[in-house]
Biopython code that builds the backbone (N, CA, C, O; Angstrom):
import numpy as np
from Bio.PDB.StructureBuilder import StructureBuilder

atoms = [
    (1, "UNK", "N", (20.452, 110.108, -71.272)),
    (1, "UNK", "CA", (21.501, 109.171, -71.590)),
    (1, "UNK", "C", (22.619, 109.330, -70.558)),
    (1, "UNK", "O", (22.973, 110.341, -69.953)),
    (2, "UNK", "N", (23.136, 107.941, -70.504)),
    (2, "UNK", "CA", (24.258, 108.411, -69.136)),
    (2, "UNK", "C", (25.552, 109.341, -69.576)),
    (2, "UNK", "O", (25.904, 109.551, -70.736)),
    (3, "UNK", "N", (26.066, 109.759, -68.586)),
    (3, "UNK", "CA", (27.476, 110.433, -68.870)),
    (3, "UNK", "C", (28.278, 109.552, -70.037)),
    (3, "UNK", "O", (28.632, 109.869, -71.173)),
    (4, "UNK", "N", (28.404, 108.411, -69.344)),
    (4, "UNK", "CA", (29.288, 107.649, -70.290)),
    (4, "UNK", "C", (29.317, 107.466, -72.072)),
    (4, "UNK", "O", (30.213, 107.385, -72.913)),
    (5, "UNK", "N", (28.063, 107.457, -72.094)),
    (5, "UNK", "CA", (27.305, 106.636, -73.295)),
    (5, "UNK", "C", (27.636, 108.254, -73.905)),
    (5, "UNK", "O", (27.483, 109.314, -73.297)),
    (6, "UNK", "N", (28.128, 108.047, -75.284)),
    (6, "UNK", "CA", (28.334, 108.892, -76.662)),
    (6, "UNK", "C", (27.708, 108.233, -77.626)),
    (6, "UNK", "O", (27.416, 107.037, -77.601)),
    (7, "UNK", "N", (27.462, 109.118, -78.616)),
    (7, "UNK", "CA", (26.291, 108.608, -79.806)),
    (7, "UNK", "C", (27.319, 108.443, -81.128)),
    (7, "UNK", "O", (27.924, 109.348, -81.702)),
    (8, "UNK", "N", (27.325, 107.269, -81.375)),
    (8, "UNK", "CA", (28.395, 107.031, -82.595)),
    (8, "UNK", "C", (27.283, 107.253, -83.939)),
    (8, "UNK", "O", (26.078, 107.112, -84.148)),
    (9, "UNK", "N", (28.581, 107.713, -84.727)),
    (9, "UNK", "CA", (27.823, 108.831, -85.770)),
    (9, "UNK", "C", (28.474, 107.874, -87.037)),
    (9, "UNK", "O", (29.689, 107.679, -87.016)),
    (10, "UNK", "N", (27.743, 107.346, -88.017)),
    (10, "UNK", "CA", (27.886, 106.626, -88.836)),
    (10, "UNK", "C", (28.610, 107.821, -90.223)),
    (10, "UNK", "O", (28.557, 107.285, -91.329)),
    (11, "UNK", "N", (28.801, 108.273, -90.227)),
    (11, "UNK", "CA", (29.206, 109.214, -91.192)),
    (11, "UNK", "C", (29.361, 110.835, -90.507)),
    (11, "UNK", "O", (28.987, 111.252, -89.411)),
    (12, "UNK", "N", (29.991, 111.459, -91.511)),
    (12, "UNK", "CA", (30.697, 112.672, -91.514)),
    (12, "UNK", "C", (29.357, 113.653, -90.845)),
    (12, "UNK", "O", (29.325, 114.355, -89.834)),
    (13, "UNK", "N", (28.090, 113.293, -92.100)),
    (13, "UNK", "CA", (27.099, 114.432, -92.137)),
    (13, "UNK", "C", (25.864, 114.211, -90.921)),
    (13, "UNK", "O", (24.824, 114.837, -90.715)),
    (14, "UNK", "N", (26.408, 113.174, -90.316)),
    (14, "UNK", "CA", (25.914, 112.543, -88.790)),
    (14, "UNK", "C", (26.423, 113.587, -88.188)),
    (14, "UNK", "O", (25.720, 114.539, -87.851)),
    (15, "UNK", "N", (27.530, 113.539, -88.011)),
    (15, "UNK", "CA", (28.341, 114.453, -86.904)),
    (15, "UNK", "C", (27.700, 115.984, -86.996)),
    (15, "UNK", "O", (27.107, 116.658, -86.154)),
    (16, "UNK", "N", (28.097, 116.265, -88.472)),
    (16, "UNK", "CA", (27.400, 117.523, -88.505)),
    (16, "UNK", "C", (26.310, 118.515, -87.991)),
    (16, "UNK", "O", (26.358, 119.613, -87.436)),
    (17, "UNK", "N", (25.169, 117.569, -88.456)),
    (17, "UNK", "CA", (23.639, 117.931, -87.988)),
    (17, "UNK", "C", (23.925, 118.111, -86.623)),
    (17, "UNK", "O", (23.565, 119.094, -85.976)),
    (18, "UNK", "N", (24.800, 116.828, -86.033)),
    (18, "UNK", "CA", (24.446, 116.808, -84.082)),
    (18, "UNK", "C", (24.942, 118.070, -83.721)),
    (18, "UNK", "O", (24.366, 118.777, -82.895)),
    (19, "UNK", "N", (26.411, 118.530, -84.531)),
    (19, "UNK", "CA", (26.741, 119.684, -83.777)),
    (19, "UNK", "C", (25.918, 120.514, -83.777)),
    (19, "UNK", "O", (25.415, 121.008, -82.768)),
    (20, "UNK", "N", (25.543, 120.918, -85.458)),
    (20, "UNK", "CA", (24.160, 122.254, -85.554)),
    (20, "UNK", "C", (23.082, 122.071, -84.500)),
    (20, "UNK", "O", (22.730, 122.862, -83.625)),
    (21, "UNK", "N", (22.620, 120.809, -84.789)),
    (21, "UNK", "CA", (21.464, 120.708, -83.669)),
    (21, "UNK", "C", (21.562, 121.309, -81.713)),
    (21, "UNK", "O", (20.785, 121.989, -81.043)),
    (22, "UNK", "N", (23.118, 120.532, -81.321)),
    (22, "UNK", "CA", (23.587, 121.523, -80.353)),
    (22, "UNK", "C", (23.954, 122.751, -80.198)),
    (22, "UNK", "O", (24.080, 123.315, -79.111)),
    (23, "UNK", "N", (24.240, 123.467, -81.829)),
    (23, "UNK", "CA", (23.924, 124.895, -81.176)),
    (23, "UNK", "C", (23.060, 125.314, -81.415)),
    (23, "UNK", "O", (23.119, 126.522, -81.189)),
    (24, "UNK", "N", (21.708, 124.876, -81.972)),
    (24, "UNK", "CA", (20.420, 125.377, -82.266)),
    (24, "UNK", "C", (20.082, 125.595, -80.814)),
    (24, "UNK", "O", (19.830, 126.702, -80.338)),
    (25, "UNK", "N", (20.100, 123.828, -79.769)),
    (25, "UNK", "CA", (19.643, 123.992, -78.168)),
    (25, "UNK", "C", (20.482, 124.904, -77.777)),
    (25, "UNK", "O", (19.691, 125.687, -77.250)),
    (26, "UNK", "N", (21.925, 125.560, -77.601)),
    (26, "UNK", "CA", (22.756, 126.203, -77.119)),
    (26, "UNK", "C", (21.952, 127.729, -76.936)),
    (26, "UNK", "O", (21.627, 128.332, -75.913)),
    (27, "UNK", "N", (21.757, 128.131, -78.648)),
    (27, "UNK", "CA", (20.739, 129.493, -78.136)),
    (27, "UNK", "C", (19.449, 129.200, -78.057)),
    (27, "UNK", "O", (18.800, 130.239, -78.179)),
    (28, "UNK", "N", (18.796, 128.301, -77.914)),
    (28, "UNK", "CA", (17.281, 128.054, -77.424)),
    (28, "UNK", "C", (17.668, 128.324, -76.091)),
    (28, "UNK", "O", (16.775, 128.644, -75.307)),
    (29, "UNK", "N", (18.703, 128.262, -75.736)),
    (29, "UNK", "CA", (19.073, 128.211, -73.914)),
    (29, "UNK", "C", (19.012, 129.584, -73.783)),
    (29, "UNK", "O", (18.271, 130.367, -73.190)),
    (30, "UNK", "N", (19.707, 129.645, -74.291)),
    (30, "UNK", "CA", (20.358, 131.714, -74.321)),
    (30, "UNK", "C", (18.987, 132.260, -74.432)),
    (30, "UNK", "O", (18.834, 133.037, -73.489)),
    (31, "UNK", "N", (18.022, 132.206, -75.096)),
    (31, "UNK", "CA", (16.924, 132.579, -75.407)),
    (31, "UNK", "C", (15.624, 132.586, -74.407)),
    (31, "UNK", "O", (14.685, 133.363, -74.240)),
    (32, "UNK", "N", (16.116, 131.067, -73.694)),
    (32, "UNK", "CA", (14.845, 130.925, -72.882)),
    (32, "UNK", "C", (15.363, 131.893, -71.672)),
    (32, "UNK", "O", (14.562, 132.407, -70.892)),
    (33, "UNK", "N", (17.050, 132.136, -71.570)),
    (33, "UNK", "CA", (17.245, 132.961, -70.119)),
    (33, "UNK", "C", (16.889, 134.538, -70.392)),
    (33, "UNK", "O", (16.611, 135.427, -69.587)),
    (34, "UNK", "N", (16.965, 134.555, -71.384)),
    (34, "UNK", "CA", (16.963, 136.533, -71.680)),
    (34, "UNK", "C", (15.179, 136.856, -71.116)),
    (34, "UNK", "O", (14.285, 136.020, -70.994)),
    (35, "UNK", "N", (15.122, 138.262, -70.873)),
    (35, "UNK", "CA", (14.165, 138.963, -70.555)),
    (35, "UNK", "C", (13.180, 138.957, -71.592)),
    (35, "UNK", "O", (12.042, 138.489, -71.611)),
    (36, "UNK", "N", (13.920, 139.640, -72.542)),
    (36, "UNK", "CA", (13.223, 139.993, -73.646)),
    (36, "UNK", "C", (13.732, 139.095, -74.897)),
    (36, "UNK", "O", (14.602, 139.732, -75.492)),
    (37, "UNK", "N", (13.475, 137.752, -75.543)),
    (37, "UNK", "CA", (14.283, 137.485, -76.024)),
    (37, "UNK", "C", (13.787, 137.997, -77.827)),
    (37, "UNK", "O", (12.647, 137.986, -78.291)),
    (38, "UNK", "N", (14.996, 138.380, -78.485)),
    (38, "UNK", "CA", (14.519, 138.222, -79.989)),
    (38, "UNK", "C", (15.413, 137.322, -80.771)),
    (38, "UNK", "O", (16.639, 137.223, -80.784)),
    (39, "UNK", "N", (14.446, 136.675, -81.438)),
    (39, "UNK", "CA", (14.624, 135.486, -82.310)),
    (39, "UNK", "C", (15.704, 135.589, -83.451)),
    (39, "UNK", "O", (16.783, 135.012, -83.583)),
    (40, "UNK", "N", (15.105, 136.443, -84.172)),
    (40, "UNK", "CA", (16.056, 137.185, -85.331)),
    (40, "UNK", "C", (17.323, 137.564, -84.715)),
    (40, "UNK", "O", (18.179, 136.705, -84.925)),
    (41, "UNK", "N", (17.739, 138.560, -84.025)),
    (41, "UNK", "CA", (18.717, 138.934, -83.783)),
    (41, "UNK", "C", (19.927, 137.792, -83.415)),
    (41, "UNK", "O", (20.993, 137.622, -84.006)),
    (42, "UNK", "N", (19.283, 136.930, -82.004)),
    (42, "UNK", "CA", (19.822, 135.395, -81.773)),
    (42, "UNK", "C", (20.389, 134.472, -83.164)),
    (42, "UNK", "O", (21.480, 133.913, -83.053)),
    (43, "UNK", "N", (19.720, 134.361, -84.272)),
    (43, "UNK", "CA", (19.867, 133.704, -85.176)),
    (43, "UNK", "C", (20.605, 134.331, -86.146)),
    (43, "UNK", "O", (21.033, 133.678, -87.097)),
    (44, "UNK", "N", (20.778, 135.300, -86.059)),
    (44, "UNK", "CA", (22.018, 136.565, -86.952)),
    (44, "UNK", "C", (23.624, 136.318, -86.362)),
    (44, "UNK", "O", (24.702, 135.989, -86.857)),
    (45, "UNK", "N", (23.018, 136.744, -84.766)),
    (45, "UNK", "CA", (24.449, 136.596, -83.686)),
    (45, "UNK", "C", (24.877, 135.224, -84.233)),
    (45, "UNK", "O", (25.887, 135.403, -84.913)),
    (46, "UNK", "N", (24.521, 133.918, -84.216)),
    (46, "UNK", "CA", (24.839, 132.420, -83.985)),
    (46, "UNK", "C", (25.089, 131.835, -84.966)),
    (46, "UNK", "O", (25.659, 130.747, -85.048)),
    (47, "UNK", "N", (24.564, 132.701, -86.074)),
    (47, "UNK", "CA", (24.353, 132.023, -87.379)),
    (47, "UNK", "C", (24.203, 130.601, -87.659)),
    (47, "UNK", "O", (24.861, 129.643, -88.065)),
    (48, "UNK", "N", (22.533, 131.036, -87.081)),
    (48, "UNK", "CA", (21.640, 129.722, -87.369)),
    (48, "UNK", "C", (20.316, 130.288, -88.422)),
    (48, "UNK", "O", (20.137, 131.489, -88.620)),
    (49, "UNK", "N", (19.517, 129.287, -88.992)),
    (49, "UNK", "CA", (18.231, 129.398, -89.599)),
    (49, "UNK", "C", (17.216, 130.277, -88.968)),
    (49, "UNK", "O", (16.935, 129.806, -87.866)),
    (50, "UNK", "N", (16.691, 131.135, -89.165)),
    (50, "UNK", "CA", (15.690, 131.630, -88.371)),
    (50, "UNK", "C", (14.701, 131.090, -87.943)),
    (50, "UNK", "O", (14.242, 131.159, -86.803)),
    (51, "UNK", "N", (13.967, 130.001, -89.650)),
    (51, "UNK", "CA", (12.490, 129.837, -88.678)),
    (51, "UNK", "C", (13.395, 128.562, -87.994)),
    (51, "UNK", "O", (13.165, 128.350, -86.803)),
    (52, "UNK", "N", (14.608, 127.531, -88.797)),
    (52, "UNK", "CA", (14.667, 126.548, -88.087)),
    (52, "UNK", "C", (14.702, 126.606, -86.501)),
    (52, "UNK", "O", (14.131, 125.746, -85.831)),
    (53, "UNK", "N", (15.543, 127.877, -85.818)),
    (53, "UNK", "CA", (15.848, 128.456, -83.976)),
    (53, "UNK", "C", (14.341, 129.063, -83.720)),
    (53, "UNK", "O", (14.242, 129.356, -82.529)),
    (54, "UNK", "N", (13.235, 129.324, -84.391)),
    (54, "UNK", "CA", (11.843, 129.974, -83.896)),
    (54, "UNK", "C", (11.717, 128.287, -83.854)),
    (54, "UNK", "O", (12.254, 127.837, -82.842)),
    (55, "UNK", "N", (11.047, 127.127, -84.845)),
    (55, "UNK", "CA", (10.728, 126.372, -84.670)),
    (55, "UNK", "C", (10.634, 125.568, -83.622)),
    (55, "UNK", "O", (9.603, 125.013, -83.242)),
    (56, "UNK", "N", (12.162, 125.457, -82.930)),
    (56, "UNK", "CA", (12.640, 124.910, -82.147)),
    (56, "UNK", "C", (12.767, 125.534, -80.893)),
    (56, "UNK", "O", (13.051, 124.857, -79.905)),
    (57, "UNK", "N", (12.553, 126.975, -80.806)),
    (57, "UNK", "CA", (12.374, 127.441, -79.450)),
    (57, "UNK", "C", (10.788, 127.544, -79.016)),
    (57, "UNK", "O", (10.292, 127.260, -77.927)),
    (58, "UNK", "N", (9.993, 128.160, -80.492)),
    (58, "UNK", "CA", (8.359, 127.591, -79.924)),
    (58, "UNK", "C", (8.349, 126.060, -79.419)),
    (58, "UNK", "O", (7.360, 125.819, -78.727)),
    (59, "UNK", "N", (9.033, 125.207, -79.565)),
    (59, "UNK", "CA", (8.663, 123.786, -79.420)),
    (59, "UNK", "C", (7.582, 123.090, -80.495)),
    (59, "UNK", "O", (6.541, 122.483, -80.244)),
    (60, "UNK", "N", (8.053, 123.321, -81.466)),
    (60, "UNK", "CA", (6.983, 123.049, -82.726)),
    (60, "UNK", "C", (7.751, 121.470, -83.557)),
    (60, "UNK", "O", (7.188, 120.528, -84.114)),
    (61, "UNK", "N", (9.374, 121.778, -83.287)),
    (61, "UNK", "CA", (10.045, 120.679, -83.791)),
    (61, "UNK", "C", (11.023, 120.227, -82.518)),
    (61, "UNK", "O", (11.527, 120.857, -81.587)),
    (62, "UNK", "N", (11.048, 118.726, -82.961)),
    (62, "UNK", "CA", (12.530, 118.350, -82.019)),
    (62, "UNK", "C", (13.157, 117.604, -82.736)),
    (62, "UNK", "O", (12.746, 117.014, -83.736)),
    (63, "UNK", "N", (14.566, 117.579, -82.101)),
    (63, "UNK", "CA", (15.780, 116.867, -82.549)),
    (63, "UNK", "C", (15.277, 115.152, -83.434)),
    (63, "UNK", "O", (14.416, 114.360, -83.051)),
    (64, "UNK", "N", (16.084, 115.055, -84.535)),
    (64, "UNK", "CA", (15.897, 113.576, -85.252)),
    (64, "UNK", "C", (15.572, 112.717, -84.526)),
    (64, "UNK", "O", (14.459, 112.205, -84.645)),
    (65, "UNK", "N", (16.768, 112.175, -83.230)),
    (65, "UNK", "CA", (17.294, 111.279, -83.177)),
    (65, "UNK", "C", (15.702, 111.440, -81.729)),
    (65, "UNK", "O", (15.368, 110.393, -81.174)),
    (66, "UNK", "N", (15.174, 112.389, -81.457)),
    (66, "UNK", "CA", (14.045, 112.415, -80.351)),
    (66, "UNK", "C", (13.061, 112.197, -81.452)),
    (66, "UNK", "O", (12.315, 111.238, -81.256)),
    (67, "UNK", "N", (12.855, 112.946, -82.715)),
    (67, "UNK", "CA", (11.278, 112.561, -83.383)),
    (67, "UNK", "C", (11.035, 111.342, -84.163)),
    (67, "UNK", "O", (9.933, 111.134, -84.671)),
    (68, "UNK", "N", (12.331, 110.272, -84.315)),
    (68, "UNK", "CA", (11.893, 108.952, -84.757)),
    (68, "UNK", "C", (12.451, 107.963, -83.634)),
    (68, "UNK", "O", (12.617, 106.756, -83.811)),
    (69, "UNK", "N", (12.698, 108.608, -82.533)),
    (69, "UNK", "CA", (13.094, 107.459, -81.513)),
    (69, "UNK", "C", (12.554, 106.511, -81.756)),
    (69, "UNK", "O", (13.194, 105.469, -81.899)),
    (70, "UNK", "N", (11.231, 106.547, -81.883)),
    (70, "UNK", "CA", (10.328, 105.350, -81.717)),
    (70, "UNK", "C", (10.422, 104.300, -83.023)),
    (70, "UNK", "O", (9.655, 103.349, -82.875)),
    (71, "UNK", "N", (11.087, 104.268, -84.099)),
    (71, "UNK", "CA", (11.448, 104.560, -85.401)),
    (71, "UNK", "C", (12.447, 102.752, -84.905)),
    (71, "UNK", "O", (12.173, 101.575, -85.142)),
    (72, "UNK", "N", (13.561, 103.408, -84.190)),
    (72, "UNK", "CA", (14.759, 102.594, -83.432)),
    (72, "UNK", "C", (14.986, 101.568, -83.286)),
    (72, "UNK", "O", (14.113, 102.003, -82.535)),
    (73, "UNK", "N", (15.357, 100.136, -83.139)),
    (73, "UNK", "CA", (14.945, 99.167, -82.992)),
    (73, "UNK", "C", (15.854, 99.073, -81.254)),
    (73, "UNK", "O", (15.465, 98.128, -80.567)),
    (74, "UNK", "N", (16.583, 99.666, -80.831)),
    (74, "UNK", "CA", (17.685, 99.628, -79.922)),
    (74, "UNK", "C", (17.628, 101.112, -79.403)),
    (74, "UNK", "O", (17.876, 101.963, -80.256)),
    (75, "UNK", "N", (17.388, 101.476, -78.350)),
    (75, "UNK", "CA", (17.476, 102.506, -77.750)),
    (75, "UNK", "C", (19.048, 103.049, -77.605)),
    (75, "UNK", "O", (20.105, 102.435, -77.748)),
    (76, "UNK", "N", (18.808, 104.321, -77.293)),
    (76, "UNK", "CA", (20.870, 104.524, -77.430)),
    (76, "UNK", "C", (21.611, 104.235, -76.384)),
    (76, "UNK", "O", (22.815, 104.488, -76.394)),
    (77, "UNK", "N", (20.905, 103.570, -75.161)),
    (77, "UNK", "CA", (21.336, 102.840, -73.906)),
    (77, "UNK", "C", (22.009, 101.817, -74.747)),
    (77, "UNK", "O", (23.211, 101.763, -75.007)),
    (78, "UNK", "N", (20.897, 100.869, -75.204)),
    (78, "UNK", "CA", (21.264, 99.542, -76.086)),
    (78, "UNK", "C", (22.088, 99.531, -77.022)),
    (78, "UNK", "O", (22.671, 98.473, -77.259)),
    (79, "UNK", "N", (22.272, 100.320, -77.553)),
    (79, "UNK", "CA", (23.225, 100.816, -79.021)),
    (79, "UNK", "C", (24.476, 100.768, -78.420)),
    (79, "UNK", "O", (25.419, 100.030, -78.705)),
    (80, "UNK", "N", (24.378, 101.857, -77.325)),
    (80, "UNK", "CA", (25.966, 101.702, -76.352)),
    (80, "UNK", "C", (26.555, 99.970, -76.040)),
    (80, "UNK", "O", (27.616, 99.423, -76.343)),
    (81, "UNK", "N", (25.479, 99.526, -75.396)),
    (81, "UNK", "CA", (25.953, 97.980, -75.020)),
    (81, "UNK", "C", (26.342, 97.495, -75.812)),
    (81, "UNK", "O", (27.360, 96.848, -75.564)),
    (82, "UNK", "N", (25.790, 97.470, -77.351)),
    (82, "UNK", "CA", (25.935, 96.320, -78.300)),
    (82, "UNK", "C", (27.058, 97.267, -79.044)),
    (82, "UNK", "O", (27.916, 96.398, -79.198)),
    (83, "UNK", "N", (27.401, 97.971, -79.380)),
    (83, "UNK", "CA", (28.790, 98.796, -79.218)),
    (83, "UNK", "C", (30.111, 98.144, -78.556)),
    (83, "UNK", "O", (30.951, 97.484, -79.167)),
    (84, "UNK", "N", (30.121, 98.428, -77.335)),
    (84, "UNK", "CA", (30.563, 97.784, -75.823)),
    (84, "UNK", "C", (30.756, 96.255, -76.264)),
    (84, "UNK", "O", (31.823, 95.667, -76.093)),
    (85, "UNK", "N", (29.924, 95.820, -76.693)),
    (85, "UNK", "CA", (30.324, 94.098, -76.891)),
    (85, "UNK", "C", (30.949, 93.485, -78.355)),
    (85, "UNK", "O", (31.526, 92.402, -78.460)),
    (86, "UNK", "N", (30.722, 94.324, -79.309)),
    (86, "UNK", "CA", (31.561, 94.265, -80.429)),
    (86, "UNK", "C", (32.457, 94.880, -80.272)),
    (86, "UNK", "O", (33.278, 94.176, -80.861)),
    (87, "UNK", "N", (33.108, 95.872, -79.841)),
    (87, "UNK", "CA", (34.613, 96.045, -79.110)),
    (87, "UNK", "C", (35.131, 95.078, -78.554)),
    (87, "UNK", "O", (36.200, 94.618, -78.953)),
    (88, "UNK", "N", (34.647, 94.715, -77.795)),
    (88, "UNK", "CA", (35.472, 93.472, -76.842)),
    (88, "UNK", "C", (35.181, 92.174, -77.605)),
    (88, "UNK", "O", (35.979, 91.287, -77.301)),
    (89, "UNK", "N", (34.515, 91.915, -78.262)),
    (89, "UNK", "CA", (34.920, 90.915, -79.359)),
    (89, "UNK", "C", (35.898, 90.699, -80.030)),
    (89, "UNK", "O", (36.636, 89.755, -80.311)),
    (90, "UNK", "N", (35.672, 92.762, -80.454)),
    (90, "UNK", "CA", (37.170, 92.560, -81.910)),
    (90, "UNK", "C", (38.692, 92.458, -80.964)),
    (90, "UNK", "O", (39.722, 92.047, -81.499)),
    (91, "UNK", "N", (38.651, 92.902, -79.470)),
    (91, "UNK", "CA", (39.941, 92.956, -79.127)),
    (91, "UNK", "C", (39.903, 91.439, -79.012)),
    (91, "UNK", "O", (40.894, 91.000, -79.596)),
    (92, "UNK", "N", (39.285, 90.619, -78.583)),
    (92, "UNK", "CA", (39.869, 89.207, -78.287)),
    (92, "UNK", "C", (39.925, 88.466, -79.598)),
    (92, "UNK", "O", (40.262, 87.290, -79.737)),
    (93, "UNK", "N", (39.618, 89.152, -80.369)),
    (93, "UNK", "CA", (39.951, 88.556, -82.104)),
    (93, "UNK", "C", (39.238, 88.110, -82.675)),
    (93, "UNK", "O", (39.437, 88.054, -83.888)),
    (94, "UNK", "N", (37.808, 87.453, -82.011)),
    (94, "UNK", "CA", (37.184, 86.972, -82.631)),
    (94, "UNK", "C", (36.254, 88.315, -83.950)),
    (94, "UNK", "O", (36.133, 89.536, -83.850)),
    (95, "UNK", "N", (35.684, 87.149, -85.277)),
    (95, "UNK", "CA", (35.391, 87.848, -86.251)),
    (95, "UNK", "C", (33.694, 87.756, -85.907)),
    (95, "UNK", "O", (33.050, 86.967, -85.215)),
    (96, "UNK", "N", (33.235, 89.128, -86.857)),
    (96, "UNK", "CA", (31.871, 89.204, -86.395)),
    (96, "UNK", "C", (31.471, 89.100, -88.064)),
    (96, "UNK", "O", (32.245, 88.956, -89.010)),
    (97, "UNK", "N", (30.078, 89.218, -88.071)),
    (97, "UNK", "CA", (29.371, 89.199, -89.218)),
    (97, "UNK", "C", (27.817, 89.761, -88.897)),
    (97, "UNK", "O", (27.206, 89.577, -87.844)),
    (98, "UNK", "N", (27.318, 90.523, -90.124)),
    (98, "UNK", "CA", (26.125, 90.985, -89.730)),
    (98, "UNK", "C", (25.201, 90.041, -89.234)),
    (98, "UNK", "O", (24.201, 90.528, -88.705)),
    (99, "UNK", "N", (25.274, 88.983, -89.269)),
    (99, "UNK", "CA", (24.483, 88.212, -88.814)),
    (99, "UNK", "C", (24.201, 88.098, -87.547)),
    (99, "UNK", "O", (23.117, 88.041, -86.967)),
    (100, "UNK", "N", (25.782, 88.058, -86.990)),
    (100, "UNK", "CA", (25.800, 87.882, -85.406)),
    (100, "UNK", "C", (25.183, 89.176, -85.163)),
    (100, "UNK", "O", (24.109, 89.214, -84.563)),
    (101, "UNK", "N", (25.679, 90.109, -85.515)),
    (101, "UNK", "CA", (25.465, 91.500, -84.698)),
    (101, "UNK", "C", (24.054, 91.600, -85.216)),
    (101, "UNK", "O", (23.547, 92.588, -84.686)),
    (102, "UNK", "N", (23.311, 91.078, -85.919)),
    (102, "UNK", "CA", (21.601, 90.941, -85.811)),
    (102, "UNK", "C", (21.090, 90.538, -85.049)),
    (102, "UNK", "O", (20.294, 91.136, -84.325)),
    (103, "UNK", "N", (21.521, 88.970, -84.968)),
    (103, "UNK", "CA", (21.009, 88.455, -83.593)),
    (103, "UNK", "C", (21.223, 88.948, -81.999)),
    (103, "UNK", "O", (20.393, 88.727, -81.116)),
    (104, "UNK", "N", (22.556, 89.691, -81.790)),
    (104, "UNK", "CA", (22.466, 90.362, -80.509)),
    (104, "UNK", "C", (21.836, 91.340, -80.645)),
    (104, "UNK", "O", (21.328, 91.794, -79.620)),
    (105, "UNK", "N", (21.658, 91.901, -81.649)),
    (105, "UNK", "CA", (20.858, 93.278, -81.658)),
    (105, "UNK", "C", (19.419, 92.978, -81.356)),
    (105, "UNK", "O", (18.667, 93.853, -80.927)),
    (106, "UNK", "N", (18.986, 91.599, -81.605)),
    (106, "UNK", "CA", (17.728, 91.278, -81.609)),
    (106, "UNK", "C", (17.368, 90.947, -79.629)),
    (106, "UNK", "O", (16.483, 91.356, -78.879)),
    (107, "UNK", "N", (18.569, 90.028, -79.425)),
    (107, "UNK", "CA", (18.313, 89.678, -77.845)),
    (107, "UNK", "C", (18.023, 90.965, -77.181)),
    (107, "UNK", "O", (17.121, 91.074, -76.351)),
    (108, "UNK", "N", (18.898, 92.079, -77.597)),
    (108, "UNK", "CA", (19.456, 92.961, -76.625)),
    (108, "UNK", "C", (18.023, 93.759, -76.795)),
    (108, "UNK", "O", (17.857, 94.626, -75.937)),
    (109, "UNK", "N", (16.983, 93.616, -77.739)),
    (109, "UNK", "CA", (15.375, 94.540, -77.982)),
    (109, "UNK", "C", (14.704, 93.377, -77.618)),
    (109, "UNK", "O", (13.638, 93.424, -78.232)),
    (110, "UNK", "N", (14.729, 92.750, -77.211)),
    (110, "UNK", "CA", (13.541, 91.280, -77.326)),
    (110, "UNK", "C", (12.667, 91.588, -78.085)),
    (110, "UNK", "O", (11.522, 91.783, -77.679)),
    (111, "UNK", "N", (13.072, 91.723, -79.597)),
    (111, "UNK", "CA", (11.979, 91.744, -80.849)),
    (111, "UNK", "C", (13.139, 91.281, -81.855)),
    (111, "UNK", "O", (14.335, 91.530, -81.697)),
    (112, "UNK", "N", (12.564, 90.551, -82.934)),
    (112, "UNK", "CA", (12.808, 90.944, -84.324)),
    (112, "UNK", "C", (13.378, 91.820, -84.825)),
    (112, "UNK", "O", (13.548, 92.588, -83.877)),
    (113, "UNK", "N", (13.865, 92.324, -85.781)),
    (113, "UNK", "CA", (14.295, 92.830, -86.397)),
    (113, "UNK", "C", (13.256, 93.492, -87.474)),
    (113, "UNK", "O", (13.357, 94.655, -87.864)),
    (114, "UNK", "N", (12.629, 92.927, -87.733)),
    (114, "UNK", "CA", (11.359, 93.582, -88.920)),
    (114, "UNK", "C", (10.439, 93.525, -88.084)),
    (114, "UNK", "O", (9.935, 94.548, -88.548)),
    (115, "UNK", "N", (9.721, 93.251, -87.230)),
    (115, "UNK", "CA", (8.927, 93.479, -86.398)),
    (115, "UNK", "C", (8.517, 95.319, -86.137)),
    (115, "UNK", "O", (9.358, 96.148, -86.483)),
    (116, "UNK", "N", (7.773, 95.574, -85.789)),
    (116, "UNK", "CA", (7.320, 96.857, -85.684)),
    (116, "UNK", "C", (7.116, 96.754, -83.606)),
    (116, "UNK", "O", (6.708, 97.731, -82.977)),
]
sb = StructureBuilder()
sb.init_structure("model")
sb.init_model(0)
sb.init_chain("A")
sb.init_seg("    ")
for serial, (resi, resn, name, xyz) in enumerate(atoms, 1):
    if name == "N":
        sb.init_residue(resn, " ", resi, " ")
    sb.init_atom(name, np.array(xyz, "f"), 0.0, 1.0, " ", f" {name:<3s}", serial, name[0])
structure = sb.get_structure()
């Protein structure tokens, strides 16, 4: 994702997970640099889940927003744009409605909306 582009978090417990999830990768990092690394100890120090930081440093699980990407109807490139253009809507005043923001959401995937 580019520098620019931030992932808007629809709620509180959005935010949450992303942070945990970044420090889950934070000591998967720490982990992959050590010599000898131990799992347990890492997950004591950080106070994270054990098997959840084994899971995720074997590579057995990945992040939400990577294991239903495909799930998405708008990639988070696209999410940014159509973001980006309902901002500059609301500053020039005009009013939106889910409707509209369906239909750009739809141009901006060239699919449907219920479409698979």
């Amino acid at each position: 994702m580019p520098a620019h582009c931030t992932r808007v978090f629809r709620t509180k417990a959005q935010k949450l997970n992303a942070e945990r999830e970044k420090k889950i990768q934070d000591v998967c990092a720490i982990l992959l640099a050590s010599s000898s690394p131990n799992i347990r100890t890492a997950a004591k120090e950080h106070n994270v889940p054990y098997h959840t930081l084994r899971r995720h440093y074997l590579g057995l699980t990945q992040p939400c927003y990577k294991a239903h990407g495909h799930q998405q109807l708008l990639s988070p490139e696209l999410e940014f744009v159509l973001v980006d253009w309902i901002k500059h809507l609301s500053s020039m005043g005009h009013p939106l409605s889910k409707w509209t923001i369906r239909i750009k959401a739809a141009v901006l995937s060239r699919k449907k909306p219920h479409e698979k």
